[in-house]
N, C-alpha and C positions, 0 to 999 in steps of 0.2 A: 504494500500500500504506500503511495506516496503523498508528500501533503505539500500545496503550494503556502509558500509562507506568504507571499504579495495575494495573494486570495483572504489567507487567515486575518491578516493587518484590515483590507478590507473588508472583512468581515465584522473584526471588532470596532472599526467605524459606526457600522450601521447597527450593529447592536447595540453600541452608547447614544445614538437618535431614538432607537426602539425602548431603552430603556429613560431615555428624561422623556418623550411624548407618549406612550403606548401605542404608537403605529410606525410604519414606516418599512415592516420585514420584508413583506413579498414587493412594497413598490417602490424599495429600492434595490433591493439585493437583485431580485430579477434582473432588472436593466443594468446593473451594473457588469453581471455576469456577461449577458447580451452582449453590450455596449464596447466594453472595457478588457472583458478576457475571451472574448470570440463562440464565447458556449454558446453551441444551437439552444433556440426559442424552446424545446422542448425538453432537452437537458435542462438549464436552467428551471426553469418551471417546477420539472418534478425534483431533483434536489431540494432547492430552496423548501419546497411544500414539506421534505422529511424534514430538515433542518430545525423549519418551525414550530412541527408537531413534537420537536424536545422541546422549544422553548416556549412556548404558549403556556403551559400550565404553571409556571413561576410566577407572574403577573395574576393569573386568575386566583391561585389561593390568597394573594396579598386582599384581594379585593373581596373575596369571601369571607375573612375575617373581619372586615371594614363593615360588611352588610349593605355593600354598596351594588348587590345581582339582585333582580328580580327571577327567580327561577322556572316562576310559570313561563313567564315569557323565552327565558333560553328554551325550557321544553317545547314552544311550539315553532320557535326559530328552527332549533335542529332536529324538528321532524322533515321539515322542506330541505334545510341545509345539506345534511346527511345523504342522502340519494342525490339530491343536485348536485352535489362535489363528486361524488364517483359517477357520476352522470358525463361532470363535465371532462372528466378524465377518460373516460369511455369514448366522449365527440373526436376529443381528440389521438386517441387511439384511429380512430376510423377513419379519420382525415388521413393518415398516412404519414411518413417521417420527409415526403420529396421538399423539395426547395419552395413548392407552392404553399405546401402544408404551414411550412415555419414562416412564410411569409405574411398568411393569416393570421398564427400565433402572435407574429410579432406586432402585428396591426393592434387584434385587440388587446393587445398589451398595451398598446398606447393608451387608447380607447378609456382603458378601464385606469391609466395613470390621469389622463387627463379627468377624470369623474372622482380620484381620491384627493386629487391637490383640490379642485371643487369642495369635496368634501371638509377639506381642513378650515376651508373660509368661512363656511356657511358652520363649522362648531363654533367658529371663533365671533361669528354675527351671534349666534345663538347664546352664550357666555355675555356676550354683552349686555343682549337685551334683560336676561335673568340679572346681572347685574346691577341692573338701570330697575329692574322690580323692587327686587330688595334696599333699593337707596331712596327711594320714593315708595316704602310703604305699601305697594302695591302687592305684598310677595309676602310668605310667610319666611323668615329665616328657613338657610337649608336643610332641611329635614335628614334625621339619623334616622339610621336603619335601613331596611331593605324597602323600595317606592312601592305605595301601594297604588294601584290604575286599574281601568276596566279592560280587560286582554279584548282581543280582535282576533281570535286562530286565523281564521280564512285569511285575510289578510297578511299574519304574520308569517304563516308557512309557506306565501308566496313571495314575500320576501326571502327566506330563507332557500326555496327553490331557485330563487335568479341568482342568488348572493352566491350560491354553492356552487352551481353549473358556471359563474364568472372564476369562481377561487378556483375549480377544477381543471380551468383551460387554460388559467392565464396565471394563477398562483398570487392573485392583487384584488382583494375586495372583501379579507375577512372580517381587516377593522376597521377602514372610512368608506365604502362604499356602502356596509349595511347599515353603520351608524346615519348616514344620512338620512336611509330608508324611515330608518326605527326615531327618528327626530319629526319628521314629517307623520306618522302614523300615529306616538304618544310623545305628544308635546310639553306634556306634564314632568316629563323623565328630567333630571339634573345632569346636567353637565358628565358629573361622577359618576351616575348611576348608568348614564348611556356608555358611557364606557368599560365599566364594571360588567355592565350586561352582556355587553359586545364580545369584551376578551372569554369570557366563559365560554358564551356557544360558539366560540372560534376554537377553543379546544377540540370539543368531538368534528368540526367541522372541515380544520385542517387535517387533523386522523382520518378520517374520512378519506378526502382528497393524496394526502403522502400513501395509505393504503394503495389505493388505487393507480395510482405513478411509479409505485414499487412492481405491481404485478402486470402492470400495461403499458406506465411509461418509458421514461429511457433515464430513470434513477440509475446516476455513477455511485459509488461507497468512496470513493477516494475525494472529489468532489465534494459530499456531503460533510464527509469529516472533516475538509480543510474548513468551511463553515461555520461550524460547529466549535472548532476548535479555538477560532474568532468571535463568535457572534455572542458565544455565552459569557465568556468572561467580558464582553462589549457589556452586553445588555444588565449583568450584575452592577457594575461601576456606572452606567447611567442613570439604575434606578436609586442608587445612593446619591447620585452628584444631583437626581429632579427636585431635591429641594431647596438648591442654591441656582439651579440655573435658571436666567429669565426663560421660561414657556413659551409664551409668546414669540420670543424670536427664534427659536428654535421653529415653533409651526411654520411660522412666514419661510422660513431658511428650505424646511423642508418641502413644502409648497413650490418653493421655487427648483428646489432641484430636481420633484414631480415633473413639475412643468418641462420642465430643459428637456427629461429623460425622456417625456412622452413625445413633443416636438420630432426626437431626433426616430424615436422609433418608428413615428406616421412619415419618415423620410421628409422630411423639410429639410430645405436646403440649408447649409451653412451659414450664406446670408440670412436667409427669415428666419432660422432660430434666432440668430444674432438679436436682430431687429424687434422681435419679438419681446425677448428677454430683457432689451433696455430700457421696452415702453414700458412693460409691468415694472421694472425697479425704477422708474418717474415716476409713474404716475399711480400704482397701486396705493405707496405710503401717503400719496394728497390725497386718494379717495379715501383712506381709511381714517385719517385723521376728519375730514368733512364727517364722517359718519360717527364717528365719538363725541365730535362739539354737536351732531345733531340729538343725540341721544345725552347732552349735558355733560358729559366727561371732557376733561382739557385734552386739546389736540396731541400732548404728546407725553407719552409715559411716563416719561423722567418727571414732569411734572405732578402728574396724579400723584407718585409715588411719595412726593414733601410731603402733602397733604394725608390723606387717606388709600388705604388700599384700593385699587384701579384695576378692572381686567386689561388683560394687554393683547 
């Protein structure tokens, strides 16, 4: 067995994003693999998916201790999840390993990077507004224990089904793509709890998906150990350092390297990534700062921060 050490460094990169945010494994590591070390779309993929299904449940029991899962709701997420993730490993089984196949793959790689870095905005609007509740009395402080809400099955297991069949093809959607879903469906959910929620049923949901990459796709063991070998000792030292690191700029940070990754795998040229990239880092930080002074918070962090606690 051999083990790339410039893999493992990479690895342990993105496992200290994975561990100061709770997202980031499949939709960076994938494209990175892709991107950066040449691994076919489907390599990739099913590696990463084993990878994760060691580290997924180290986050989940922090958060089951916390009381911060709703469990009905994992229950009916990973009734849909479950078979949509070997589902989607099975598509892509049947798609074939040719140069079209992975073309595809690579596509909706994008596809599904551009709908997580989406996703990170649209937590980070959503943290605001809850914050802007609670400062204006409209909000009950945030609630300990586990959220109580009226469940939706039909509904949730069909989120669960799309969420599964994207993790199973593309190995990117277990934790900002469903969160988004599950933001939109119970709006009631906290910040903490949609995430608390999320990394749960991405346990059996990854297991799921690495099961079925092992027996169909084109899982390396050399590959997955140099990963591993990086990402865990990444992700332990991240979840220590999340409580000194500003959050906030790590989302935005991560958001933007989403973006870059996704751009480059929907093949955009070298110039429009470029060009792309510069407008978002102009003009994203005016939009957002507009959006904090409309919602009452001073336009910029640093300043919230003299004052009173600020989401960022």
């Amino acid at each position: 067995m051999s083990i790339d050490s410039l893999l493992a460094i990479a690895a342990f990169g993105i496992g200290i994003v994975v561990g100061l945010t709770g997202m980031g494994g499949g939709a960076l590591m994938t494209p990175v693999l892709v991107l950066f070390f040449n691994v076919p779309p489907l390599t990739a993929v099913s590696s990463d998916l084993v990878a994760s299904a060691v580290m997924k449940p180290v986050g989940s029991v922090v958060h089951l201790r916390r009381g911060t899962v709703h469990l009905g709701l994992v229950k009916w997420l990973c009734l849909g999840s479950i078979p949509g993730a070997f589902s989607g490993v099975l598509i892509a089984r049947a798609l074939g390993r040719g140069e079209e196949v992975q073309e595809v793959i690579r596509l909706a790689l994008g596809l599904a990077l551009l709908l997580a870095a989406a996703g990170l905005i649209v937590r980070a609007y959503i943290r605001l507004l809850e914050h802007a509740r609670v400062r204006d009395g409209r909000a009950a402080p945030l609630p300990q224990g586990p959220p109580r809400l009226g469940l939706r099955p039909l509904s949730t297991v069909a989120v669960g089904v799309l969420g599964g069949l994207v993790v199973g093809l593309t190995s990117v959607g277990s934790g900002s793509l469903i969160i988004i879903a599950l933001m939109a469906l119970y709006p009631a959910l906290t910040a903490n709890e949609l995430v608390g929620t999320d990394l749960v049923q991405a346990v059996p949901l990854v297991a799921s998906a690495a099961l079925g990459h092992i027996l169909f796709g084109d899982f390396q063991i050399d590959l997955t150990t140099s990963l591993l070998l990086g990402s865990i000792p990444g992700v332990w030292l991240g979840a220590h350092l999340s409580a000194r690191a500003p959050g906030g700029l790590v989302r935005r940070a991560l958001a933007f390297v989403l973006l870059a990754s996704a751009l480059k795998l929907l093949n955009f040229s070298n110039q429009a990534t470029a060009i792309i990239l510069a407008l978002v880092l102009v003009f994203a930080p005016i939009l957002w700062m507009m959006v904090r002074r409309h919602h009452g918070f001073p336009a910029l962090v640093q300043r919230a921060r003299r004052k009173t606690p600020h989401p960022t």
